[in-house]
C-alpha positions in Angstrom: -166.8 159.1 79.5 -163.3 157.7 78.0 -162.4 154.4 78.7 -159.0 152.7 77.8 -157.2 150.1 78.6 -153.4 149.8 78.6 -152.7 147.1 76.1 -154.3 148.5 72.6 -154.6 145.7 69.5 -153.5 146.9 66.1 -155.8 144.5 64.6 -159.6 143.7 65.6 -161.6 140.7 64.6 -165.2 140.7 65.1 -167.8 138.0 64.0 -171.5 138.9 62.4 -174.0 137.1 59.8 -175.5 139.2 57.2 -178.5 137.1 55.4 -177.9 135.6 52.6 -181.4 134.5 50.5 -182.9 131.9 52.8 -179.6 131.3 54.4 -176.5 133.4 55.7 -173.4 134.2 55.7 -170.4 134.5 58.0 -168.6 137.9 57.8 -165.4 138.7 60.0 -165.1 142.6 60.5 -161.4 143.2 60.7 -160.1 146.5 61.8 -157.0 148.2 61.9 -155.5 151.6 62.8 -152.9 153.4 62.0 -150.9 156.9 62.1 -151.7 159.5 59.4 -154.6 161.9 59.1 -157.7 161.0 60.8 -160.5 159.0 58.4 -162.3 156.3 58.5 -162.6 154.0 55.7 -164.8 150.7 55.4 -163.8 148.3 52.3 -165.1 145.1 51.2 -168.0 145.1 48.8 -170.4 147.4 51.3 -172.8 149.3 49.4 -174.5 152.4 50.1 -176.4 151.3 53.4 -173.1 149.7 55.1 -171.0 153.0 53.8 -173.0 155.5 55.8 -172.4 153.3 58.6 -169.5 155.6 59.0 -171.1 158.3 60.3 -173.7 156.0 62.4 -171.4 154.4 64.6 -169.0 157.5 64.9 -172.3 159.2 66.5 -173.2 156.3 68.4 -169.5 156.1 70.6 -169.7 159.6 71.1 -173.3 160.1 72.2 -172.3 156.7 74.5 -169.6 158.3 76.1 -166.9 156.2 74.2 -164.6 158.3 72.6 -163.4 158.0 68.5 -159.8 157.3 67.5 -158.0 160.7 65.9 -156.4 158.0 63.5 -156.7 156.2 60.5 -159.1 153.6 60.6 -159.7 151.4 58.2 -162.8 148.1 58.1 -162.5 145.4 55.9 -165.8 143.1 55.4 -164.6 139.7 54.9 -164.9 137.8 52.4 -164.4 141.0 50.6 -166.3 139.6 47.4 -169.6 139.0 48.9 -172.0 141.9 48.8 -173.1 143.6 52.1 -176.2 145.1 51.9 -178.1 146.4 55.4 -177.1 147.8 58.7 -176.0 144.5 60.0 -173.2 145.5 60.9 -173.5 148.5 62.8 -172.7 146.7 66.1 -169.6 144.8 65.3 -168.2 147.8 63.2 -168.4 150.0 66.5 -166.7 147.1 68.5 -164.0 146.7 66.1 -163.1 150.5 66.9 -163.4 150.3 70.5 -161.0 147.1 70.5 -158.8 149.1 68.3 -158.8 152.1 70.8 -157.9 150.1 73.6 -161.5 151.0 75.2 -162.5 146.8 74.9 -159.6 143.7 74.7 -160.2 141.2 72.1 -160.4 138.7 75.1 -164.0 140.7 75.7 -165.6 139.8 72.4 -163.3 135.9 71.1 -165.9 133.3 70.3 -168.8 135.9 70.4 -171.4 136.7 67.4 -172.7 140.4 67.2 -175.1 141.7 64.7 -177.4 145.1 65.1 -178.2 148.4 63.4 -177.4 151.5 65.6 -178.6 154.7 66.0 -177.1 158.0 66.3 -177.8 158.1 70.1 -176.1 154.4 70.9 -179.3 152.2 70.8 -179.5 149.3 69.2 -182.0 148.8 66.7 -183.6 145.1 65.2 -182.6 143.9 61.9 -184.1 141.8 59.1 -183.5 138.1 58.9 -182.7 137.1 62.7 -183.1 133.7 62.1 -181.0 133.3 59.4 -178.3 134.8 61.4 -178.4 132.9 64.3 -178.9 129.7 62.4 -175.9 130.3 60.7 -173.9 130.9 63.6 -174.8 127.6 65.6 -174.2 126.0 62.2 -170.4 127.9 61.9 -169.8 126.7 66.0 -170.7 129.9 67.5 -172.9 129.4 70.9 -172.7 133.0 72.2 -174.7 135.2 69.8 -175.8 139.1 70.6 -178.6 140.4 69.1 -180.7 143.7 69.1 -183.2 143.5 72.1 -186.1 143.6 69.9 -185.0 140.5 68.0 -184.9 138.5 70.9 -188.2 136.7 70.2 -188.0 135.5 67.2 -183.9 134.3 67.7 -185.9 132.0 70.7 -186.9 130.1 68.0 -183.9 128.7 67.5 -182.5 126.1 70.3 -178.6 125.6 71.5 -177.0 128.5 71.5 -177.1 131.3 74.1 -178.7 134.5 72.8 -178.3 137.8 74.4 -180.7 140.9 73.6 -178.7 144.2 73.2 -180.7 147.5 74.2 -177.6 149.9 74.2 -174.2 149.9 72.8 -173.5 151.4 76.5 -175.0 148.5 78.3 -173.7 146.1 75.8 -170.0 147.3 76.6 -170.7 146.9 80.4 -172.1 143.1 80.0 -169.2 142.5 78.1 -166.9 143.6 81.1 -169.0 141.5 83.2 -170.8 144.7 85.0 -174.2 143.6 84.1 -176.3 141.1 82.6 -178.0 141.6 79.3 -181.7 139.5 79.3 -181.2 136.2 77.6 -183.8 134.5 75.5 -186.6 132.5 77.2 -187.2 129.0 76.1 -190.5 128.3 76.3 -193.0 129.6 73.6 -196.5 130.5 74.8 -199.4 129.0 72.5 -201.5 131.5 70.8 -205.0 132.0 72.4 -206.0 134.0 69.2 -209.8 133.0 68.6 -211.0 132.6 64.9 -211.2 135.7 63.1 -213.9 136.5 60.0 -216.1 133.9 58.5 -216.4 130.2 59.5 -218.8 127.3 58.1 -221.3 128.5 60.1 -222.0 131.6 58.2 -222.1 130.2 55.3 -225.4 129.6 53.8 -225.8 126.4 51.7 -223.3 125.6 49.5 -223.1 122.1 51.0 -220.8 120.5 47.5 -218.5 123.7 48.1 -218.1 123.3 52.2 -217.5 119.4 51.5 -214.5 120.6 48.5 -212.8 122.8 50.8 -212.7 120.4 54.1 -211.3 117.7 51.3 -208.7 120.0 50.1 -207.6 121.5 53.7 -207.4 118.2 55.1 -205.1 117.2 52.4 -203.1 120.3 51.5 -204.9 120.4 48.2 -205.1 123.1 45.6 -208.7 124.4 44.5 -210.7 126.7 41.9 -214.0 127.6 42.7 -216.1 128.5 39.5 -219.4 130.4 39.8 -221.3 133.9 39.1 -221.2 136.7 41.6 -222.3 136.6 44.8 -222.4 133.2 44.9 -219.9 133.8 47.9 -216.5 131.8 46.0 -214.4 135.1 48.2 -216.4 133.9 51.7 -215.8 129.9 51.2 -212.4 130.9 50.8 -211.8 133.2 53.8 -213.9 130.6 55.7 -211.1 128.1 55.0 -208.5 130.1 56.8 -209.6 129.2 59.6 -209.7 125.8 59.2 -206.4 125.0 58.8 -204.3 123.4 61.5 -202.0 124.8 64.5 -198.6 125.7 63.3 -196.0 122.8 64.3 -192.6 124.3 66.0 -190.6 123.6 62.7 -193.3 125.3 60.8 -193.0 128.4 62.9 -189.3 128.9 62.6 -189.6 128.2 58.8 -192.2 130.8 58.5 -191.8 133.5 60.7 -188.1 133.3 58.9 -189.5 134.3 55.8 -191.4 137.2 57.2 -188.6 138.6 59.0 -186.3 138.6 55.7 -189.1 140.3 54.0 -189.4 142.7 57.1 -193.2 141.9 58.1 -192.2 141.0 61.2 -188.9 141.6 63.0 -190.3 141.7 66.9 -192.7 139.0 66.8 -193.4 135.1 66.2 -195.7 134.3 63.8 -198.2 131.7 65.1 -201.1 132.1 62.6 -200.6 129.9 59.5 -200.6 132.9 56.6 -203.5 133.7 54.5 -202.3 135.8 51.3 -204.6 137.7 49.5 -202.7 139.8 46.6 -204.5 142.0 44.6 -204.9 140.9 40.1 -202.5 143.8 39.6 -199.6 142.8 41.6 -196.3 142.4 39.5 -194.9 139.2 39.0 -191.8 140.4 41.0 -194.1 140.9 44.2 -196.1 137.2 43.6 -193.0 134.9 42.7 -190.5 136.7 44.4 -187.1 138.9 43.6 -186.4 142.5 43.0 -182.4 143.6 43.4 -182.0 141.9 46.7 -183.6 138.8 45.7 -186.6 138.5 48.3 -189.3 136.2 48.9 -192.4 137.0 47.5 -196.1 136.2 48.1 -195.8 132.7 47.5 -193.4 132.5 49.7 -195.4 134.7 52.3 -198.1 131.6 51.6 -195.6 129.0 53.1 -197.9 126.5 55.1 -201.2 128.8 54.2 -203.2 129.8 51.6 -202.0 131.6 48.9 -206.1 133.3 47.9 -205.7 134.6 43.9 -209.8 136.0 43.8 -210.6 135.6 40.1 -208.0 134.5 39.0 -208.4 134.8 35.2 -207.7 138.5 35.9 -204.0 138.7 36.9 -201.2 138.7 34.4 -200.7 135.3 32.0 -196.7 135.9 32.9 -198.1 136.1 36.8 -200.0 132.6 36.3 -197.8 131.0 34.3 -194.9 132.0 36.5 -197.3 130.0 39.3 -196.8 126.2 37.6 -193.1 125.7 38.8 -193.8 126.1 42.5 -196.6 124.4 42.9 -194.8 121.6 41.7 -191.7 121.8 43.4 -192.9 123.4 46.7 -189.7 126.1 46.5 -188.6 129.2 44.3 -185.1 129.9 42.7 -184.7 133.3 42.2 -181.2 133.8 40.3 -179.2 137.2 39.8 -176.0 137.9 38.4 -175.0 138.2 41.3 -176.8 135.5 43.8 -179.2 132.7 43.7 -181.8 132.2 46.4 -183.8 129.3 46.8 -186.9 130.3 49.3 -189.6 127.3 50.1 -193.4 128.0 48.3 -195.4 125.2 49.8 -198.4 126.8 49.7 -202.2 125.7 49.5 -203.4 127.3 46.0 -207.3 128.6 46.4 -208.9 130.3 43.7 -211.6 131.6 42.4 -213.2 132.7 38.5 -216.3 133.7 37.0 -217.8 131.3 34.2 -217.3 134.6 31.5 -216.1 137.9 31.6 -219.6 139.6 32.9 -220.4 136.3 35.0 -223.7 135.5 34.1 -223.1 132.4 32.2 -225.2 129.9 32.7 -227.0 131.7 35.2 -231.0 131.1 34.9 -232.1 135.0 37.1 -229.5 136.9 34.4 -228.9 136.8 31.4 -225.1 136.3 30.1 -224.3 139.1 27.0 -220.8 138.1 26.6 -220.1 136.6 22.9 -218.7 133.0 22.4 -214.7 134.3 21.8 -215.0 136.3 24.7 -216.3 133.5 26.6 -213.8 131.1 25.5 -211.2 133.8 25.7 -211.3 134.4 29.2 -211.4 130.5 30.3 -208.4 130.4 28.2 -206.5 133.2 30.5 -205.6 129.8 32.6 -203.8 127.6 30.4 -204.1 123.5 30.4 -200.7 123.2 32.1 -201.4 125.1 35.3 -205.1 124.1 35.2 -203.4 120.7 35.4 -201.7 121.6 38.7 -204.9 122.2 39.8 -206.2 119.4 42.4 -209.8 120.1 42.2 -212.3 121.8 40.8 -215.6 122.6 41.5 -218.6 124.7 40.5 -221.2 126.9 42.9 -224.8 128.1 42.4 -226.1 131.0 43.8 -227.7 130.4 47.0 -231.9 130.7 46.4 -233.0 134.2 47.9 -235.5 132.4 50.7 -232.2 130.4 51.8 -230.7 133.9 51.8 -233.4 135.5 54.2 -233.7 132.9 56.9 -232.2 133.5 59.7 -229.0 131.6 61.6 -228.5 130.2 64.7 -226.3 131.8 66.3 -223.6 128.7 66.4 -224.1 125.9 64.4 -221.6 123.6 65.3 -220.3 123.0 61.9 -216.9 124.7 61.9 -216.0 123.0 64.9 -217.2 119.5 63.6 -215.0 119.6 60.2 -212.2 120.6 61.6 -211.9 118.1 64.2 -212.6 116.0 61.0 -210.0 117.7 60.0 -207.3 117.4 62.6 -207.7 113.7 62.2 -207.4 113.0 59.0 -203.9 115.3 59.1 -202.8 113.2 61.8 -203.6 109.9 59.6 -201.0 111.3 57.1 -198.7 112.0 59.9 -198.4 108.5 60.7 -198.6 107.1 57.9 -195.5 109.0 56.5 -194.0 109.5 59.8 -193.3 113.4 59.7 -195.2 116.8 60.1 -196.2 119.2 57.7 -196.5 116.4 54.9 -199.4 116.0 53.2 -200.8 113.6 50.3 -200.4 116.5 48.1 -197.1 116.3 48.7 -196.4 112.9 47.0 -194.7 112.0 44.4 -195.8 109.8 41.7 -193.7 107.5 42.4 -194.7 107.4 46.4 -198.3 107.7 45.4 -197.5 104.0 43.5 -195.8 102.8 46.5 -197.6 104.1 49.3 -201.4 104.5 48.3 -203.3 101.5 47.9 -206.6 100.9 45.7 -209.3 98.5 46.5 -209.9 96.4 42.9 -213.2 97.7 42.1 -211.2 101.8 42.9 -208.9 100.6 40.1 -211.3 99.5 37.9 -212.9 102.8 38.2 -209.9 104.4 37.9 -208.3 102.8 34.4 -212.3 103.4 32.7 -212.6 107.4 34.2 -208.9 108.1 32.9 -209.5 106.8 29.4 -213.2 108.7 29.3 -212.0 111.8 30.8 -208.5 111.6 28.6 -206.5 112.2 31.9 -203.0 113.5 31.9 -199.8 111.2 34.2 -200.4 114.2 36.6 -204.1 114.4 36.8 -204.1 111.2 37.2 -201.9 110.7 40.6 -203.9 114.0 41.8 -207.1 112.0 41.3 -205.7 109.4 43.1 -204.2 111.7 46.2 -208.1 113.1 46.8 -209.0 110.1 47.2 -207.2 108.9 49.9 -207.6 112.4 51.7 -211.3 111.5 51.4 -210.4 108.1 52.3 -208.4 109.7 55.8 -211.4 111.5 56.3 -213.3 108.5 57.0 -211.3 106.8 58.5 -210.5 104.1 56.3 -207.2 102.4 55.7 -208.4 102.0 51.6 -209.4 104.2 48.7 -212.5 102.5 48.2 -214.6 103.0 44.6 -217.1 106.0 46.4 -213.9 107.6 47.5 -212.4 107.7 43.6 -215.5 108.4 42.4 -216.0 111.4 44.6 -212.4 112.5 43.4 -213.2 112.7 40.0 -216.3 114.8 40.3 -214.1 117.1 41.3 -211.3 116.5 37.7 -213.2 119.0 35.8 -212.6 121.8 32.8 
């Protein structure tokens, strides 16, 4: 099915956003066609992926009924010295021929945004990075943005701008000559009714020290290492914790199901579960920090506004942990190439856990520990002072007596339900007292600690004698301080009182 219109333009111009890191970039796809032996060319820094886009969109307009210029075409990518990579630009590259071959006018696609992989039959396919894209185009001035049907969701996220999903190149030609109507993006996004799954407080048998750690530490954002021999259930306390964590805010959810559409986890759907990452001791430090030759986020990254769950910890790689101390600091990863630098955000909750000594036993009264002194001191070793440092708290757990172990549970306890409601209002304490989401006391600075926090007399008192006893380092010493007021939330009080301190430093331990 030919379709032409009398007027032809020499030169197209079509808008797209390729992502860019944690951002993205404009680029104009300008075509132009000429006499001389049929071929068609694409220039502008397009690798492989964007080369064989040649023969993709030459299959797409025939299979769709279009037909394919017996001229020379030629594409330039603009800004011709910024690397393409991926089939964004599928879509606009098969526009930019039908404008060319007089089949569209460039009054059909002015002021428009189009971004899409195709496939050999004309459909449109969903891409990597959505948000980014469409961020970037509101940002630029564009408020008419087509995207591939399956992206729709997630572009929802973002508000302002219309958004148009895009089955068919076919269909997508007709809504642009005002034939049909391509589905739009809804604005309202439905809650999740996803009910808690795998363990909760409940099912946890004793380990009332270790339950009390990890509501301190949810509550304010706060990293952990749980120490103790096997089966003591350090893995369960920590899966347990998942589900306390708090609903996703709306800023959260774009910031995160972002990430996991750049790293292509999720290009269909919004992501409404705060993450829980588990990666196993021999991941590479590419895959935990982030990077490889596009410069993607990694499992720290994955971890944004969750848990990032190292289980025994001493086992990954020294470069892996040590890798570990910047983030955790900064809440964000730079990953720099020759090429690019990409700053993704890491602001994730640390939990892990370690055996006391290699075989695990030490200390342990039932089993008796046959690892040698250097081996023991060794392996505590494999996490240095300066990460341990980053560490909020630390605490130790006993197995759990084998009568405890054999009695049996009611079937709902209430527990899980009590702390976190406990929970949810101490986070919303620290929302009002610093007047935005997501931001815990974690998140302080020294210097806001200082300006913000405020110590009873006989706290500080405490405080000045524990951090000369304990030889306490700047930052140890503002974490100390930080527990204490999310014990202090957790109770309601206004003060970090002396039991609050003095429950924070049971918890400043090597």
């Amino acid at each position: 099915m030919e379709r032409r219109d009398t007027k032809r333009a020499m030169i197209s111009k079509i808008h797209s956003v390729v992502p860019y890191g944690f951002e993205g970039k404009l680029v104009e796809v300008e075509g132009d066609m000429n006499r001389g032996l049929p071929a068609f060319n694409i220039v502008g820094m397009a690798n492989k992926t964007i080369n064989e886009a040649k023969d993709r969109v030459r299959s797409a307009l025939v299979n769709s009924e279009f037909s394919f210029p017996d001229k020379k075409v030629t594409i330039n990518l603009a800004p011709a010295e910024l690397l393409k990579d991926g089939a964004y630009l599928d879509l606009p590259i098969a526009l930019s021929v039908l404008v060319l071959s007089g089949q569209l006018i460039t009054s059909d696609v002015r002021g428009k945004v189009f971004v899409g992989e195709l496939s050999l039959n004309g459909e449109v396919k969903p891409v990597r990075g959505i948000i980014n894209i469409v961020e970037t185009a509101k940002q630029v001035g564009y408020r008419e943005i087509y995207v591939p049907i399956k992206n729709l969701a997630q572009a929802s996220l973002i508000s302002g701008v219309e958004i148009y999903g895009v089955d068919t190149l076919q269909n997508l030609f007709l809504a642009l000559k005002e034939q049909i109507e391509l589905k739009q993006t809804e604005e309202s996004i439905r809650e999740s009714s996803k009910e808690s799954v795998g363990p909760i407080l409940d099912h946890i048998r004793g380990q009332k020290l270790a339950k009390r750690a990890m509501e301190i530490a949810i509550a304010g954002h706060h990293n952990i290492l749980i120490s103790g021999p096997p089966g003591a259930g350090k893995t369960l306390l920590a899966k347990a914790a998942a589900n306390l964590l708090p609903k996703l805010t709306p800023s959260e959810m774009v910031e995160i199901t972002k990430i996991y559409s750049i790293a292509g986890l999720s290009t269909d759907e919004i992501v409404m579960e705060r993450p829980f990452r588990s990666p196993h001791h021999t991941a590479s430090p590419t895959s935990i920090i982030g990077g490889g030759a596009t410069a993607g986020p990694g499992e720290i990254s994955l971890a944004h506004k969750g848990i990032l769950f190292l289980d025994e910890i001493p086992e990954f790689q020294r470069s892996v942990l040590e890798a570990l101390r910047q983030p955790l600091e900064d809440k964000e990863i730079t990953i720099s190439r020759a090429n690019r630098k990409s700053v993704f955000p890491a602001d994730f909750m640390l939990v892990a856990t370690m055996n006391p000594c290699p075989c695990g036993y030490l200390g342990d009264p039932t089993h008796e520990c046959k690892c040698t002194e250097t081996q023991i001191q060794n392996y505590q070793k494999k996490l240095s002072g300066p990460l341990f440092d980053r560490i909020d708290m630390n605490i130790n757990v006993e197995k759990v007596a084998n009568e405890d172990l054999r009695k049996t549970l009611p079937q709902e306890t209430g527990e899980h339900n009590v702390v976190k409601n406990t929970i949810t209002e101490a986070i919303s304490r620290q929302k009002r007292r610093y007047g935005r989401d997501g931001f815990y006391n974690s998140s302080l600075s020294s210097f806001e600690v200082s300006q913000m926090l405020k110590l009873e007399p006989a706290a500080e008192k405490l405080l000045a004698s524990a951090s000369e006893k304990l030889n306490l380092s700047a930052r140890a010493y503002f974490k100390t301080i930080k527990v204490a007021q999310t014990i202090a939330d957790l109770e309601g009080a206004d003060l970090i009182k002396q039991n609050h301190l003095a429950e924070a430093l049971t918890f400043r331990k090597r």
